[in-house]
C-alpha positions, -999 to +999 in steps of 0.1 A: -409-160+620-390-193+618-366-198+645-332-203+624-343-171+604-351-151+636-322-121+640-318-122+682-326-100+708-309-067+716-307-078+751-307-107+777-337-097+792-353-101+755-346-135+749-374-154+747-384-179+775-388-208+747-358-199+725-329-198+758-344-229+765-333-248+733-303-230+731-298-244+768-305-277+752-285-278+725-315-276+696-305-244+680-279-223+676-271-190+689-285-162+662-261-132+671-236-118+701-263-114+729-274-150+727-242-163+727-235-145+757-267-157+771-266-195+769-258-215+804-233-237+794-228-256+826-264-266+818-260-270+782-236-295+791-255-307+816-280-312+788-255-326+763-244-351+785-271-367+791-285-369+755-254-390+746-255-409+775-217-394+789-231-383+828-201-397+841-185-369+824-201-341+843-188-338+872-150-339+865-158-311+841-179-288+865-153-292+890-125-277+868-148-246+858-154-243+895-113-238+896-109-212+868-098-183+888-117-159+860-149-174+847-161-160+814-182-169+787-143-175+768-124-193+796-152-215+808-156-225+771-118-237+772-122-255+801-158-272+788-134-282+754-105-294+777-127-313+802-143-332+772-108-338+756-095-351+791-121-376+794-125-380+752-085-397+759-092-410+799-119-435+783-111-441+752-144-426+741-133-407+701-170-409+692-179-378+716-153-361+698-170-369+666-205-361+678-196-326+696-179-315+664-208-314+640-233-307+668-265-283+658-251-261+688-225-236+679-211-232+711-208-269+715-187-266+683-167-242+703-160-269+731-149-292+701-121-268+684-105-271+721-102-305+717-079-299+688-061-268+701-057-288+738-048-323+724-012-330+734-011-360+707-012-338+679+016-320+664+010-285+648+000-296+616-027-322+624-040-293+648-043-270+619-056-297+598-088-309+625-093-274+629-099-262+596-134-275+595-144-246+622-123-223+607-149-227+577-178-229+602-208-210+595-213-193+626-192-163+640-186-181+676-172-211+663-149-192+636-139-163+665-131-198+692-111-215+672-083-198+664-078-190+702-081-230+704-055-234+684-030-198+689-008-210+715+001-240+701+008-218+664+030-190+687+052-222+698+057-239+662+053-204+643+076-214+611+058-243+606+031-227+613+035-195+587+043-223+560+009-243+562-012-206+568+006-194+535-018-215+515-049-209+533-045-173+528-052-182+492-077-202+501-112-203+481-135-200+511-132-160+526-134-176+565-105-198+559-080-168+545-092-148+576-085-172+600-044-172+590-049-139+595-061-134+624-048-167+646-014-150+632-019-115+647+008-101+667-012-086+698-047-104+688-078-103+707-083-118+744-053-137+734-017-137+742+012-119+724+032-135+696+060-118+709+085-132+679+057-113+654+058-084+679+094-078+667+096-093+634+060-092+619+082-092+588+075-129+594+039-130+588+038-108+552+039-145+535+007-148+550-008-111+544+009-106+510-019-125+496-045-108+511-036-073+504-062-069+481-087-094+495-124-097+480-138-098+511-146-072+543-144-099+569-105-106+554-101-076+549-102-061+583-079-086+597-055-084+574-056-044+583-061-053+622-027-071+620-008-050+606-023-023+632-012-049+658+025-049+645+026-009+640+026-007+681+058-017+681+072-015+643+051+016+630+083+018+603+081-018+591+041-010+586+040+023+570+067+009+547+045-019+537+014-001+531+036+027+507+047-007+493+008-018+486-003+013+476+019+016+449+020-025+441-017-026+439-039+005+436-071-010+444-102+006+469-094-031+488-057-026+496-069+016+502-093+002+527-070-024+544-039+003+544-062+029+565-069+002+588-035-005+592-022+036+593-047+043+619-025+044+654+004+058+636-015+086+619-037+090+653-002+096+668+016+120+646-019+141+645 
């Protein structure tokens, strides 16, 4: 079997000797979860570095993963995507930005939506602007990265925020409508609270109002997800909505997003 048609081990210990060590080196991308969880990415970047001649870079970078007080696969991502963005701006160097941001790797892609979410010079909507091109990425790790990239910076500017997501929730391309979904949601995933949507998710309907009856599973179940998220501390606001859909548009799609979206409230009352 071809190695970019090859479906990924069911376990670490699986991986082939020969396929960790181009994911190691940057050559191929990861092919499902237990990959991505597998790759060294101190030595990926070791790896990275010195392909595009950037060593300098290294050891600044290793030295604030050595700091995280938690090191994960997600937080020593973020500080890999900071590091490169702190020296990216420290030397002047925008090509590595360039070059890490259509990389064959996927999870140096990851690194690269950090340098959008973690870039001080940008305002909100240049962020969501650079980071649009992951949001449309083809692989699940850079999609699921980015909108943590970018999240904080969307929880601090959320009206302006809300007003540019409104349109990608119409959006041709299925990855794009899910990601103002789910960069929106009100508890989210290893994220932070948006407290404001916590309280007043009736804020973010702009956003899901167009996605009630979404085409697509992988919209689909976000859209459901947050409105789950917001029925923790609104289950009113949420089971009015869904009575809403349900009547609005009878379709097996908004059935399947409404149950979703009932299912701590019903679990609950039962």
């Amino acid at each position: 079997m071809e190695v970019s048609k090859r479906k990924g081990a069911r376990s670490t210990k699986e991986i082939p000797t020969e396929i960790l060590d181009q994911l190691n080196s940057g050559k191929i991308e990861t092919a499902n979860l237990v990959e991505w969880l597998a790759v060294d990415q101190r030595l990926l970047l070791e790896n990275l570095l010195i392909q595009i001649g950037r060593t300098k870079y290294l050891e600044p970078i290793l030295v604030r993963i050595d700091e995280l007080k938690k090191q994960t696969v997600n937080t020593i991502n973020e500080a890999i995507g900071t590091g490169l963005l702190e020296q990216s701006l420290v030397n002047g160097d925008q090509d590595i930005i360039i070059t890490i941001s259509t990389h064959r790797s996927d999870l140096i892609r990851c690194w690269a939506s950090y340098t959008v979410g973690k870039n001080p010079n940008l305002n909100i909507a240049q962020k969501l602007e650079q980071i649009k091109q992951f949001a449309a990425d083809k692989h699940f790790g850079v999609r699921e990265i980015c909108w943590l990239a970018v999240r904080p910076s969307i929880a601090k500017d959320l009206s302006q925020s809300i007003a540019i997501l409104m349109d990608w929730a119409n959006n041709e391309d299925g990855n794009i409508r899910r990601f103002a979904s789910e960069a929106t949601r009100p508890r989210g995933v290893w994220c932070s609270h948006i407290e404001e949507l916590k309280q007043s998710p009736e804020l973010g309907m702009t956003i899901l109002e167009a996605m009630r009856s979404d085409n697509e599973k992988y919209v689909r179940d976000s859209v459901g997800n947050w409105l789950n998220d917001a029925s923790k501390t609104n289950p009113q606001f949420v089971h009015e909505v869904c009575k809403r859909w349900i009547k609005e548009s009878p379709t097996k799609e908004t059935e399947y997003i409404v149950k979703k979206a009932l299912r701590t409230i019903e679990k609950a009352s039962s």
